[in-house]
N, CA, C and O atoms as a Maestro MAE file, in Angstrom:
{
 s_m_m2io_version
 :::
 2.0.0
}

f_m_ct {
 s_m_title
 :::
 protein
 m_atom[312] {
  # First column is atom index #
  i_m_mmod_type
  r_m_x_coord
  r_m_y_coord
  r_m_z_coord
  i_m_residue_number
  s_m_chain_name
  s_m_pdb_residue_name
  s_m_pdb_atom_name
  i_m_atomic_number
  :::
  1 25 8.891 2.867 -5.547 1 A "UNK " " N  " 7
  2 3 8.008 1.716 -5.671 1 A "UNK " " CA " 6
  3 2 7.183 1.862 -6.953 1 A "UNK " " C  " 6
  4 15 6.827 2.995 -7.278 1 A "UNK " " O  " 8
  5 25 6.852 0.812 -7.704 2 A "UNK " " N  " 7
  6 3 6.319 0.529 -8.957 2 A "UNK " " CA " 6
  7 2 4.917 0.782 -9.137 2 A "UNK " " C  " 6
  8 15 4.293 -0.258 -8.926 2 A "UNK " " O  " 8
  9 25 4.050 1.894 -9.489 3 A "UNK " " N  " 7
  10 3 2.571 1.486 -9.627 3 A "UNK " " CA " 6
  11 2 2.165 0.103 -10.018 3 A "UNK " " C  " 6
  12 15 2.994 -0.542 -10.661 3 A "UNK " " O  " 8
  13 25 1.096 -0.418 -9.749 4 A "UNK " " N  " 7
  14 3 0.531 -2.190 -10.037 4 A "UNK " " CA " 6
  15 2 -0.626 -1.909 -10.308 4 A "UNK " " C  " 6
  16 15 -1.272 -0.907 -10.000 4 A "UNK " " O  " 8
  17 25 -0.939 -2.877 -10.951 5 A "UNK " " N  " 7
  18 3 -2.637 -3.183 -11.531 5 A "UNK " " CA " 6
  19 2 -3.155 -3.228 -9.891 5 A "UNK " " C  " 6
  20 15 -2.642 -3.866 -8.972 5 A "UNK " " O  " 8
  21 25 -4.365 -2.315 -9.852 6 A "UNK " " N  " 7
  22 3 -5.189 -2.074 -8.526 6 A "UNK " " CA " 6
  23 2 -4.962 -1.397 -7.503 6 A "UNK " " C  " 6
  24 15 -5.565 -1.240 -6.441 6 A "UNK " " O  " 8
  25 25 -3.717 -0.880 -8.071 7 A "UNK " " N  " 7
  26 3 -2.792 0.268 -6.580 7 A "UNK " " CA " 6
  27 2 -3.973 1.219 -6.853 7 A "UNK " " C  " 6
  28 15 -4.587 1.395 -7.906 7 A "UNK " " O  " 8
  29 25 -4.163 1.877 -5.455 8 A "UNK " " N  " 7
  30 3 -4.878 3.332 -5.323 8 A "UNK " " CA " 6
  31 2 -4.181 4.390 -5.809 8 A "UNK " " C  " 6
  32 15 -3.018 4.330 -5.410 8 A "UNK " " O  " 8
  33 25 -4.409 5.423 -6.564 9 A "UNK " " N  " 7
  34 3 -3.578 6.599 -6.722 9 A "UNK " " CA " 6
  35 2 -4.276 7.433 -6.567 9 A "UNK " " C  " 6
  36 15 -5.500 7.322 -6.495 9 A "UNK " " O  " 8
  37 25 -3.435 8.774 -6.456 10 A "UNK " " N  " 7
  38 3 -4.150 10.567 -6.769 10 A "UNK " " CA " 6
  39 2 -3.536 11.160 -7.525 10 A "UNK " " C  " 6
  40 15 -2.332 10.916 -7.598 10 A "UNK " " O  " 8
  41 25 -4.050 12.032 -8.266 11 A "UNK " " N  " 7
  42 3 -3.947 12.491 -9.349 11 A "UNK " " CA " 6
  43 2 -2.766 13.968 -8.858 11 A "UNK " " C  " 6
  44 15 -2.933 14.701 -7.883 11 A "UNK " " O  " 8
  45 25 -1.950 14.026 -9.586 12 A "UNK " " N  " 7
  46 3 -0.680 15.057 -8.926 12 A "UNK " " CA " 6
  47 2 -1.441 16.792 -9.606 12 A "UNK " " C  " 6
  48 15 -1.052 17.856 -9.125 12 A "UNK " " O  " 8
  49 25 -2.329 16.747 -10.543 13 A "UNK " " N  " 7
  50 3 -2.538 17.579 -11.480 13 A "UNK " " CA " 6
  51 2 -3.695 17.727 -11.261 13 A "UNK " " C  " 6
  52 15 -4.300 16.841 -10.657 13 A "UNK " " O  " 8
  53 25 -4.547 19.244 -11.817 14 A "UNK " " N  " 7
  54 3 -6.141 18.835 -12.240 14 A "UNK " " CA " 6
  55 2 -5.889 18.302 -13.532 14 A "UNK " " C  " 6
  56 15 -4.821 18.067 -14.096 14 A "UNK " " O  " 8
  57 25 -7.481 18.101 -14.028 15 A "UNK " " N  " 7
  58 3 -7.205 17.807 -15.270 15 A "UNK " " CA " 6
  59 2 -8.620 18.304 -15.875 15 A "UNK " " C  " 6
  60 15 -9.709 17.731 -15.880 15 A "UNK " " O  " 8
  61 25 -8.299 19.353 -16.298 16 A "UNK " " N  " 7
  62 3 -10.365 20.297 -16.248 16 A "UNK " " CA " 6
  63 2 -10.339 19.976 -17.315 16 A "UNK " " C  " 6
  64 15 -10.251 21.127 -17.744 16 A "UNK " " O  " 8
  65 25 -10.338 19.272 -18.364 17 A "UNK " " N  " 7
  66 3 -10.981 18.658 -19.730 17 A "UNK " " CA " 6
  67 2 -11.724 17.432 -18.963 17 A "UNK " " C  " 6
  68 15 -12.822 17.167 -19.453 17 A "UNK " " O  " 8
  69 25 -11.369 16.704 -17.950 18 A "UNK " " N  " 7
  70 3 -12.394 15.220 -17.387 18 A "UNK " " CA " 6
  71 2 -12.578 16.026 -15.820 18 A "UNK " " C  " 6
  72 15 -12.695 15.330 -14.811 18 A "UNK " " O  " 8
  73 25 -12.590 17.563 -15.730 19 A "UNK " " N  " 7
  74 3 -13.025 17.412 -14.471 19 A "UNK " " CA " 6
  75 2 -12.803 16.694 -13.534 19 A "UNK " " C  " 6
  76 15 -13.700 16.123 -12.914 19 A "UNK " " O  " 8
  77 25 -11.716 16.609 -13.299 20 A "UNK " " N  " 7
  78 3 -11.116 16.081 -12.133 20 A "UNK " " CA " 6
  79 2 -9.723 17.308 -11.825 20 A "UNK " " C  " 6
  80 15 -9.088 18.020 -12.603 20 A "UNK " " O  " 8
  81 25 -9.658 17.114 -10.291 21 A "UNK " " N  " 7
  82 3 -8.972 17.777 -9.612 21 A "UNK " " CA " 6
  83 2 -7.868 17.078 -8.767 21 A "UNK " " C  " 6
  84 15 -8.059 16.038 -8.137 21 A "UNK " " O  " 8
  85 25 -6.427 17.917 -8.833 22 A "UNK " " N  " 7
  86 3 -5.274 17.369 -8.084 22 A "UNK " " CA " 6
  87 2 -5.984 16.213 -6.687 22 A "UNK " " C  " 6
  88 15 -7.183 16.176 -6.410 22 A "UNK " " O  " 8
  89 25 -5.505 15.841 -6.376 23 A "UNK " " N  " 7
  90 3 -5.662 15.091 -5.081 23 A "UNK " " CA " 6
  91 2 -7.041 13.876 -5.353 23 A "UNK " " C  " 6
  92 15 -7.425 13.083 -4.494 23 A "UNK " " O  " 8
  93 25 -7.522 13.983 -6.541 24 A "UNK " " N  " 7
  94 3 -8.889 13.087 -6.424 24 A "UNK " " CA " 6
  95 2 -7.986 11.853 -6.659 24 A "UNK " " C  " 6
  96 15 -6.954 11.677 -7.306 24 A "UNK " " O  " 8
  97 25 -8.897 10.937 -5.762 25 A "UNK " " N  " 7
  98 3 -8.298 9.095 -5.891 25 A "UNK " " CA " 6
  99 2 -8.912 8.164 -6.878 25 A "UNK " " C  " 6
  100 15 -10.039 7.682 -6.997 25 A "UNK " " O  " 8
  101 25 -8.209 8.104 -7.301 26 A "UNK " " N  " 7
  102 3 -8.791 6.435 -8.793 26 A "UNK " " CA " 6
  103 2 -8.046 5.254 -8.280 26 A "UNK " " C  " 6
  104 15 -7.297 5.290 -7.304 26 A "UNK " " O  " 8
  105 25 -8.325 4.113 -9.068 27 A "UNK " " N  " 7
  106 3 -7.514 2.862 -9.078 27 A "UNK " " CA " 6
  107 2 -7.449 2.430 -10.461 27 A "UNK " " C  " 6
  108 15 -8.231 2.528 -11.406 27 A "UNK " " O  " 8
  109 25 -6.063 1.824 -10.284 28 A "UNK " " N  " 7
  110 3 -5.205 1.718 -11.715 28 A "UNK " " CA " 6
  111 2 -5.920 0.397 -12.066 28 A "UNK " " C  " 6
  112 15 -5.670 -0.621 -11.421 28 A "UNK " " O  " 8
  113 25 -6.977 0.402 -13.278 29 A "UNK " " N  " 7
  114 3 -7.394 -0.426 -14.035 29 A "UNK " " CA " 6
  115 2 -6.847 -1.598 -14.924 29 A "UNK " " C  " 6
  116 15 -7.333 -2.717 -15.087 29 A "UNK " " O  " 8
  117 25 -5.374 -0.888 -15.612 30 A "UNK " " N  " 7
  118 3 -4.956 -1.163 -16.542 30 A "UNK " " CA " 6
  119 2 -3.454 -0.823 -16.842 30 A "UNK " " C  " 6
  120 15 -3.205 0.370 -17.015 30 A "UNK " " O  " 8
  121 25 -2.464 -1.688 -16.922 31 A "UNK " " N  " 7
  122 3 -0.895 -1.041 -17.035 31 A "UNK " " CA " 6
  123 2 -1.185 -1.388 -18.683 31 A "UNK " " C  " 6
  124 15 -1.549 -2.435 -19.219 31 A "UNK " " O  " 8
  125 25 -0.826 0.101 -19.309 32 A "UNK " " N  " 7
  126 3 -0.505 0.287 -20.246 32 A "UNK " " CA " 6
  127 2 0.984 0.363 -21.006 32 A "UNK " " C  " 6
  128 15 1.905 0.784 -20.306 32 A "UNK " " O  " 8
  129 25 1.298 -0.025 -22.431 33 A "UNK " " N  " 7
  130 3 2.656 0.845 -23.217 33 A "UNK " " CA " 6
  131 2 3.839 0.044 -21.837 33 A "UNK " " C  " 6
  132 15 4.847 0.692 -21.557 33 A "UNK " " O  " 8
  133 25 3.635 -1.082 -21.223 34 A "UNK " " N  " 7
  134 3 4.677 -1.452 -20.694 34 A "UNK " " CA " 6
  135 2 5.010 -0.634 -19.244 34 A "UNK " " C  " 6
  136 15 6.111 -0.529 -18.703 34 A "UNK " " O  " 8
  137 25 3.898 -0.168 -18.855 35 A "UNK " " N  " 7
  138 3 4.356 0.739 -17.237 35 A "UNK " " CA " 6
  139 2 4.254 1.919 -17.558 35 A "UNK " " C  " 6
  140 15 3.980 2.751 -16.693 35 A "UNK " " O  " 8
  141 25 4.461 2.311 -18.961 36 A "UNK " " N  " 7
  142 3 4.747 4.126 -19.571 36 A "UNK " " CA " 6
  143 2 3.275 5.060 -19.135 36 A "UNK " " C  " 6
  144 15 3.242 6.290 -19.111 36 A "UNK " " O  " 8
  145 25 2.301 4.296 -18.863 37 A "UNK " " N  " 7
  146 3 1.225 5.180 -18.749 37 A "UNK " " CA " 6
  147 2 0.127 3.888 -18.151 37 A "UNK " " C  " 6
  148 15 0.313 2.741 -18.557 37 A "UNK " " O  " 8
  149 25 -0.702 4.107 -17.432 38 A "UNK " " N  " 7
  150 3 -2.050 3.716 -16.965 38 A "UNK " " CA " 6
  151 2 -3.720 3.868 -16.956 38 A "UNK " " C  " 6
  152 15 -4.248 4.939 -16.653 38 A "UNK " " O  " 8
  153 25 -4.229 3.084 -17.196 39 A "UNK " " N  " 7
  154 3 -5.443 3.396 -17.359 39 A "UNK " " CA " 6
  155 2 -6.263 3.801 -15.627 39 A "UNK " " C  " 6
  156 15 -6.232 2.808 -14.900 39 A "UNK " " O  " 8
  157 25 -6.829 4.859 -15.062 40 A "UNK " " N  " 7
  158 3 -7.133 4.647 -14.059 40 A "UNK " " CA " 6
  159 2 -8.556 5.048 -13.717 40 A "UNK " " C  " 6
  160 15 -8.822 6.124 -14.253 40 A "UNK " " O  " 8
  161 25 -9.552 4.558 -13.014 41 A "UNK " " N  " 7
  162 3 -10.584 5.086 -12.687 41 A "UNK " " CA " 6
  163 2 -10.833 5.343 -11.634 41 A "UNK " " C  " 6
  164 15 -10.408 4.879 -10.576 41 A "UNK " " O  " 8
  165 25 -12.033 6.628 -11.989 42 A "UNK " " N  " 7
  166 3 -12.394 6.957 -10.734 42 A "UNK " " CA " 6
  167 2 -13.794 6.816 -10.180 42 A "UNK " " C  " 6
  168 15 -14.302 6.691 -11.294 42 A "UNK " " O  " 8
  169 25 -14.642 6.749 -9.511 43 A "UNK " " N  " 7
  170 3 -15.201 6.397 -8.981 43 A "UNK " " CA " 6
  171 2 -16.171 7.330 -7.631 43 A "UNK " " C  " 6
  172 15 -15.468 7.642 -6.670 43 A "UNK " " O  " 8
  173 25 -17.528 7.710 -7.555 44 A "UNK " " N  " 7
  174 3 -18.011 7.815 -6.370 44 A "UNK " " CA " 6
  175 2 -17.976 7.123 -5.208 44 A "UNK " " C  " 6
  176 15 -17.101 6.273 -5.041 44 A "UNK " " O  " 8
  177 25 -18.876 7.373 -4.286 45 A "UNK " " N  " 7
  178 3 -18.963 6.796 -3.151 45 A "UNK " " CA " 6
  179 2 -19.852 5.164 -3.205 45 A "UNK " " C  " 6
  180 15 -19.488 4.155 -2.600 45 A "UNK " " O  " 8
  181 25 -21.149 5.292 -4.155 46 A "UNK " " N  " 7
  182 3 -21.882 4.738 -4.744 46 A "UNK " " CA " 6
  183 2 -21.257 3.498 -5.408 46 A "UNK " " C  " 6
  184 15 -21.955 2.506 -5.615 46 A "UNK " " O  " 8
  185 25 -19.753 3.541 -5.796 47 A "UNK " " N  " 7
  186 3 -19.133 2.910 -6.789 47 A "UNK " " CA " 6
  187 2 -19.244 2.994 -7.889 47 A "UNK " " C  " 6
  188 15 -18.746 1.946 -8.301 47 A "UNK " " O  " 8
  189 25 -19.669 3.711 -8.958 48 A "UNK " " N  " 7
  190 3 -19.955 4.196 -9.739 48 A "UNK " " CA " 6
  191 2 -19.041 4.675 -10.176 48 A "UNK " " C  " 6
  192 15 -18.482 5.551 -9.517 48 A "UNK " " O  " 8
  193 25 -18.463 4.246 -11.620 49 A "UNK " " N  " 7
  194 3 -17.351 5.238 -12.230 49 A "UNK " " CA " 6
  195 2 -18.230 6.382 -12.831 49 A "UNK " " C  " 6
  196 15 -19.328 6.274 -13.376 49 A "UNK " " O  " 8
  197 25 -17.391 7.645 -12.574 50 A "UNK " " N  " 7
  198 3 -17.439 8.763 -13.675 50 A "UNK " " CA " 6
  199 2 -16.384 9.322 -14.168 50 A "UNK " " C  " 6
  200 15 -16.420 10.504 -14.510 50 A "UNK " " O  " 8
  201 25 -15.196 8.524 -14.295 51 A "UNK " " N  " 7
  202 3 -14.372 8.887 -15.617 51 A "UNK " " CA " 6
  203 2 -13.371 7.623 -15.221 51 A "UNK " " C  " 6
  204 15 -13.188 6.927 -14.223 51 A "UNK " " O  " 8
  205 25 -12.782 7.724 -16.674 52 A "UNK " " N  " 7
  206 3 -11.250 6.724 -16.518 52 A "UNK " " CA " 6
  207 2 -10.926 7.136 -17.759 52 A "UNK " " C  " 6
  208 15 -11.411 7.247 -18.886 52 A "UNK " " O  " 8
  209 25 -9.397 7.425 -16.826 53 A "UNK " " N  " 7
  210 3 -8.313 7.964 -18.123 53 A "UNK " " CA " 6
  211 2 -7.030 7.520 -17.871 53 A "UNK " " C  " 6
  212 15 -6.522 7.224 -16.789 53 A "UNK " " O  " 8
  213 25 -6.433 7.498 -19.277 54 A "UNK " " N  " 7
  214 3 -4.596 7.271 -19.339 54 A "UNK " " CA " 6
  215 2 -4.304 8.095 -18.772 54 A "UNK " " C  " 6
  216 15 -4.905 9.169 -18.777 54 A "UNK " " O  " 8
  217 25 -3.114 7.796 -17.992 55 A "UNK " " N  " 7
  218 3 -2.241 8.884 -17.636 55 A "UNK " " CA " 6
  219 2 -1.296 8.308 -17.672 55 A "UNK " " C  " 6
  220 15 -1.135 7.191 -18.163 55 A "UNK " " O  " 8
  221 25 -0.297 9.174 -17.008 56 A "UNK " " N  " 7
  222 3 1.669 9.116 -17.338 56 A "UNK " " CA " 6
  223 2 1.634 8.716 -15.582 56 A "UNK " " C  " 6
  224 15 0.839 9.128 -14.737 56 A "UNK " " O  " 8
  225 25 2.789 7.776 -15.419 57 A "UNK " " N  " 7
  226 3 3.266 8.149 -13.928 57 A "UNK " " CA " 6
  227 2 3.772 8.849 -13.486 57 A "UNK " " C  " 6
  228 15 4.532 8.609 -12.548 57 A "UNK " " O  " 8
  229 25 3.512 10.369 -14.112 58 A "UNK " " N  " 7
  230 3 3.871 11.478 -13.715 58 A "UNK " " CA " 6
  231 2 2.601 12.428 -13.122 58 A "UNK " " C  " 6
  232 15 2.706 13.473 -12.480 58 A "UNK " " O  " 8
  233 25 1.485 11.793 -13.502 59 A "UNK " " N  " 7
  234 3 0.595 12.519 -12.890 59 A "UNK " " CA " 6
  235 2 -0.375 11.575 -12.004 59 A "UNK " " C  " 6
  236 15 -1.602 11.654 -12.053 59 A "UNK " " O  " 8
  237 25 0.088 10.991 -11.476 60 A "UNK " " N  " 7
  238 3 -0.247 10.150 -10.279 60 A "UNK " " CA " 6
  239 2 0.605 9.963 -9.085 60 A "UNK " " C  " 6
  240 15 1.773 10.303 -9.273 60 A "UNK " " O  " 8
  241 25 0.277 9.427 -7.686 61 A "UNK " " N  " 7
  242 3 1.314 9.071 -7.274 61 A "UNK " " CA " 6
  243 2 0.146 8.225 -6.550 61 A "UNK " " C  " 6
  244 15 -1.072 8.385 -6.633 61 A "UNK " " O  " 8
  245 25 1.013 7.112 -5.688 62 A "UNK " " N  " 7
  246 3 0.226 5.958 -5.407 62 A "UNK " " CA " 6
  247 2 0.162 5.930 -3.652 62 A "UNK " " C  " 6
  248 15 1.041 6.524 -3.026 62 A "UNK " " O  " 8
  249 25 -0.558 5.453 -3.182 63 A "UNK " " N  " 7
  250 3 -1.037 5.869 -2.105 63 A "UNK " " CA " 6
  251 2 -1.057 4.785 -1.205 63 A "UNK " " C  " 6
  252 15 -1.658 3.803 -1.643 63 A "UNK " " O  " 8
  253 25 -0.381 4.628 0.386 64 A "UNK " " N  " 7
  254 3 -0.088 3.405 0.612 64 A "UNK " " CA " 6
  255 2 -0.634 3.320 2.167 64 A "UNK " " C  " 6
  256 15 -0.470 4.134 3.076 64 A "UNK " " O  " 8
  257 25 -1.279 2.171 2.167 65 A "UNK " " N  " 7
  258 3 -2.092 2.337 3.539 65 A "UNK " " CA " 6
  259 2 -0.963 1.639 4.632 65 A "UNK " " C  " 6
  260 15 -0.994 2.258 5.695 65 A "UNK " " O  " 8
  261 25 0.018 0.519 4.643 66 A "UNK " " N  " 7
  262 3 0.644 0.693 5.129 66 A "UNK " " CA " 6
  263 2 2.075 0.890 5.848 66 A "UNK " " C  " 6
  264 15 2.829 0.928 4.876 66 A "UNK " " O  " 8
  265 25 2.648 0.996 6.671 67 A "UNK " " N  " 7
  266 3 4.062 1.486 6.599 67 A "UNK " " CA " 6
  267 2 4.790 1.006 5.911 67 A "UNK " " C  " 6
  268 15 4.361 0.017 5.317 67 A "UNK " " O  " 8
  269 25 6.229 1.431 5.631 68 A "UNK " " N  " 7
  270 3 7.243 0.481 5.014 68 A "UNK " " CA " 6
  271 2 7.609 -0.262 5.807 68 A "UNK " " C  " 6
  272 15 7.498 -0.250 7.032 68 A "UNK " " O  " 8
  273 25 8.319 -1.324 4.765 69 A "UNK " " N  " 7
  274 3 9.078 -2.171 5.692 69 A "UNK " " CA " 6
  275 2 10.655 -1.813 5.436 69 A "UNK " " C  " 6
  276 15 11.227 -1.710 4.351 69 A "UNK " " O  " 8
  277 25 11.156 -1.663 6.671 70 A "UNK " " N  " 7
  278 3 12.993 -1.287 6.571 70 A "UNK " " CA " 6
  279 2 13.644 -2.338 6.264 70 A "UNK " " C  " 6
  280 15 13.397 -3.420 6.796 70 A "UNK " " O  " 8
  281 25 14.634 -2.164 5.298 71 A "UNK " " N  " 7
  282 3 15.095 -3.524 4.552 71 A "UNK " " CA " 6
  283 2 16.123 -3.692 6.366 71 A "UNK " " C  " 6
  284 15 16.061 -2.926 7.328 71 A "UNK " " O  " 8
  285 25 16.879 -4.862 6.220 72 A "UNK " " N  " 7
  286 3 17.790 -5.300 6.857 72 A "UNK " " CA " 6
  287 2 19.025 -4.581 7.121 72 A "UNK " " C  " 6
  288 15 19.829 -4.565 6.188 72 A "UNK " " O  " 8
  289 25 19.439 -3.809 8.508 73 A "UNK " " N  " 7
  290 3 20.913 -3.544 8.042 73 A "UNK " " CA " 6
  291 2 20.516 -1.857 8.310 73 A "UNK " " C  " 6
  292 15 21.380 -1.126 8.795 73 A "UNK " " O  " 8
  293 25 19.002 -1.249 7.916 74 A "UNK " " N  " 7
  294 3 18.769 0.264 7.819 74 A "UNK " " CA " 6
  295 2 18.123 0.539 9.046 74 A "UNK " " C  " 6
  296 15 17.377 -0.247 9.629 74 A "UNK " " O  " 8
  297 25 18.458 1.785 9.460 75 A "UNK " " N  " 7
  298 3 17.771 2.533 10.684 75 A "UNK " " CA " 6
  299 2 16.049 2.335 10.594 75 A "UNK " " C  " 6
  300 15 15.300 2.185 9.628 75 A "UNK " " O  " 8
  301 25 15.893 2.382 11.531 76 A "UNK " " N  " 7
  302 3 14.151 2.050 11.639 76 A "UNK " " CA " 6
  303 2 13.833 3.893 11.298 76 A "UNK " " C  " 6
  304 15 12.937 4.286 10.551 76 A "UNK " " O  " 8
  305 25 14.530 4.547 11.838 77 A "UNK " " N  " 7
  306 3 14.060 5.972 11.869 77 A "UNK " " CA " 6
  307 2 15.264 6.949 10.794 77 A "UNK " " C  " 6
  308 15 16.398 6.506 10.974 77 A "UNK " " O  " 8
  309 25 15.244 7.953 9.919 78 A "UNK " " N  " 7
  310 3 16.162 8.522 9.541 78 A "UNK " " CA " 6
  311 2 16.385 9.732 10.298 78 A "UNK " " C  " 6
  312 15 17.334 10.466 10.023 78 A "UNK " " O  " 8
  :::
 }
 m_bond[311] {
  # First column is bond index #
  i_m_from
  i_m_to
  i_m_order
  :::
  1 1 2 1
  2 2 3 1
  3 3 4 2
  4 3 5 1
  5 5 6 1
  6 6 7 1
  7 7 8 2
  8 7 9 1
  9 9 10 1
  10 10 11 1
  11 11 12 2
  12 11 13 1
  13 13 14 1
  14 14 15 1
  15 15 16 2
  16 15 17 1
  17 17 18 1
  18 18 19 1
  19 19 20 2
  20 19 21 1
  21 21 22 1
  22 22 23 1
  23 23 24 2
  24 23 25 1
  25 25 26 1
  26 26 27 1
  27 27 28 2
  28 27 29 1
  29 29 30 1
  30 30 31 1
  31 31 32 2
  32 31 33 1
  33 33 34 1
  34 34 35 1
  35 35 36 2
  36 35 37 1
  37 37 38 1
  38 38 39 1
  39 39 40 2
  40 39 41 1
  41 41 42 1
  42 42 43 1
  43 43 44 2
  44 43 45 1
  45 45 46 1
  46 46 47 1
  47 47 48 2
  48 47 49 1
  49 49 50 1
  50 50 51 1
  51 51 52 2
  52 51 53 1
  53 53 54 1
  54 54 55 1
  55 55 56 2
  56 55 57 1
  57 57 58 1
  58 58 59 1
  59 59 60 2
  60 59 61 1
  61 61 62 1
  62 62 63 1
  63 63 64 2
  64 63 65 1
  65 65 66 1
  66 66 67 1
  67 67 68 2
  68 67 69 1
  69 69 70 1
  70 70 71 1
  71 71 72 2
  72 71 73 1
  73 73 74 1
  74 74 75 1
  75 75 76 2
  76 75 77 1
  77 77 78 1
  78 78 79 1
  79 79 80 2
  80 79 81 1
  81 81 82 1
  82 82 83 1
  83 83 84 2
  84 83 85 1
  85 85 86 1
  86 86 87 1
  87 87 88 2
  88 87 89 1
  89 89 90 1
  90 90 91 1
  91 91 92 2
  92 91 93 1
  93 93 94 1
  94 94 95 1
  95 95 96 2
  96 95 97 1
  97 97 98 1
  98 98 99 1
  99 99 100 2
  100 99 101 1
  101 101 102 1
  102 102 103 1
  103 103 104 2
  104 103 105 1
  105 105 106 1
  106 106 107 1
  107 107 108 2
  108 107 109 1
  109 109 110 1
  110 110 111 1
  111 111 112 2
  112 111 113 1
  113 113 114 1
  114 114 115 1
  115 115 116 2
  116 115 117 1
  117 117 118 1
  118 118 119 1
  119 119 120 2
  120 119 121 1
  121 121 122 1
  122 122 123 1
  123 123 124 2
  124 123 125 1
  125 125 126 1
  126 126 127 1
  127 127 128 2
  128 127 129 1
  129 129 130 1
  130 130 131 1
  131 131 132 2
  132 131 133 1
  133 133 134 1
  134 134 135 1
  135 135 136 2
  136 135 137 1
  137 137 138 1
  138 138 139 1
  139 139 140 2
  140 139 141 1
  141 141 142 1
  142 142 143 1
  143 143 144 2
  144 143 145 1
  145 145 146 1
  146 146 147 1
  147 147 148 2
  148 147 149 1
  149 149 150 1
  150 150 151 1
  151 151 152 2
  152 151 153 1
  153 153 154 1
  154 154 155 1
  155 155 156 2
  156 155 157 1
  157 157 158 1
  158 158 159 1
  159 159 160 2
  160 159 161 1
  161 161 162 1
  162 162 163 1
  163 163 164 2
  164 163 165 1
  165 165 166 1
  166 166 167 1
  167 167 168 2
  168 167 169 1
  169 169 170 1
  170 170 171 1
  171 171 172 2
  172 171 173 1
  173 173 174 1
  174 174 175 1
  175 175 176 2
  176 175 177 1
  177 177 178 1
  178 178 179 1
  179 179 180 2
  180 179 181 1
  181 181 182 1
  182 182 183 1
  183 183 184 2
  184 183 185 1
  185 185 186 1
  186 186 187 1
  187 187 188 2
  188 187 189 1
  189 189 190 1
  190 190 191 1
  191 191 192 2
  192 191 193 1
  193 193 194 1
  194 194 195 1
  195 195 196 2
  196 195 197 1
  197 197 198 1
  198 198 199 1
  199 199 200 2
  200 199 201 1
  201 201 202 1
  202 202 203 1
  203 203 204 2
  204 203 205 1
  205 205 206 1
  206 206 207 1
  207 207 208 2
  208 207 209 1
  209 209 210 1
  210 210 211 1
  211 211 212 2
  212 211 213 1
  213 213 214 1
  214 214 215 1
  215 215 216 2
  216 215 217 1
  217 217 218 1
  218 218 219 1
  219 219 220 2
  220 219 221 1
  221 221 222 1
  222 222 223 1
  223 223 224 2
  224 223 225 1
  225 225 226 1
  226 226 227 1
  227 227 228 2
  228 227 229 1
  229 229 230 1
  230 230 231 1
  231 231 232 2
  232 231 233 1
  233 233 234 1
  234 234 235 1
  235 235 236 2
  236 235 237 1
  237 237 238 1
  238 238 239 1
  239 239 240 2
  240 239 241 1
  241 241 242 1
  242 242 243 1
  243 243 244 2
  244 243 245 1
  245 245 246 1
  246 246 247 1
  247 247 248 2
  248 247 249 1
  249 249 250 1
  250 250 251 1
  251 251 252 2
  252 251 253 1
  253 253 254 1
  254 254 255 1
  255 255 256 2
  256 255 257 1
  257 257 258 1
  258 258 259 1
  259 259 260 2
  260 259 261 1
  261 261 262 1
  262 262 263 1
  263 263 264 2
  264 263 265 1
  265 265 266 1
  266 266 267 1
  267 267 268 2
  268 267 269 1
  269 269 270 1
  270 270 271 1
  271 271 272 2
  272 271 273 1
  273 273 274 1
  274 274 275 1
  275 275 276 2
  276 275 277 1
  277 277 278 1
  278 278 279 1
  279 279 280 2
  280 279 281 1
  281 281 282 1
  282 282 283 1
  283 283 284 2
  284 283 285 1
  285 285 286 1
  286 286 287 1
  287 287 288 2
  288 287 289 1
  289 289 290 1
  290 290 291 1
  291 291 292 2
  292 291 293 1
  293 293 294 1
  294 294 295 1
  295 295 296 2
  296 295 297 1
  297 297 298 1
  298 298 299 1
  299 299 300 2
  300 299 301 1
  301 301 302 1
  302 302 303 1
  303 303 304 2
  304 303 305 1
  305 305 306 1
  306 306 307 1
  307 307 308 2
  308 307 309 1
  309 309 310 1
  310 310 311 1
  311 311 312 2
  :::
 }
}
């Protein structure tokens, strides 16, 4: 599935130059370079950003609140 402008993600990596750590959650601000990379921020509880950075969709993965849907034709269960 495709990251989108506003998908939730977590970060697959730390990244101790912005202080941030594997597993912290941002939302994708900005599709950059055609999908090649994203702008994403992150955010307190407060709402408050304290950082936003490019990244690759290699160091994100996107986070999905709910189930899939089974196309037509596929087992509900594997």
């Amino acid at each position: 599935m495709k990251t989108k402008l506003l998908d939730i993600v977590a970060l697959t990596d730390d990244l101790p130059e912005y202080n941030l750590r594997r597993g912290q959650v941002g939302t994708v601000v900005e599709i950059l370079a055609g999908g090649t990379a994203f702008e994403v921020e992150f955010s307190g509880r407060d709402g408050r950003t304290y950082e936003s950075v490019g990244l690759r969709p290699d160091q994100v993965m996107t986070l999905h609140y709910e189930p899939m849907e089974v196309e037509p034709g596929q087992p509900a269960h594997a």
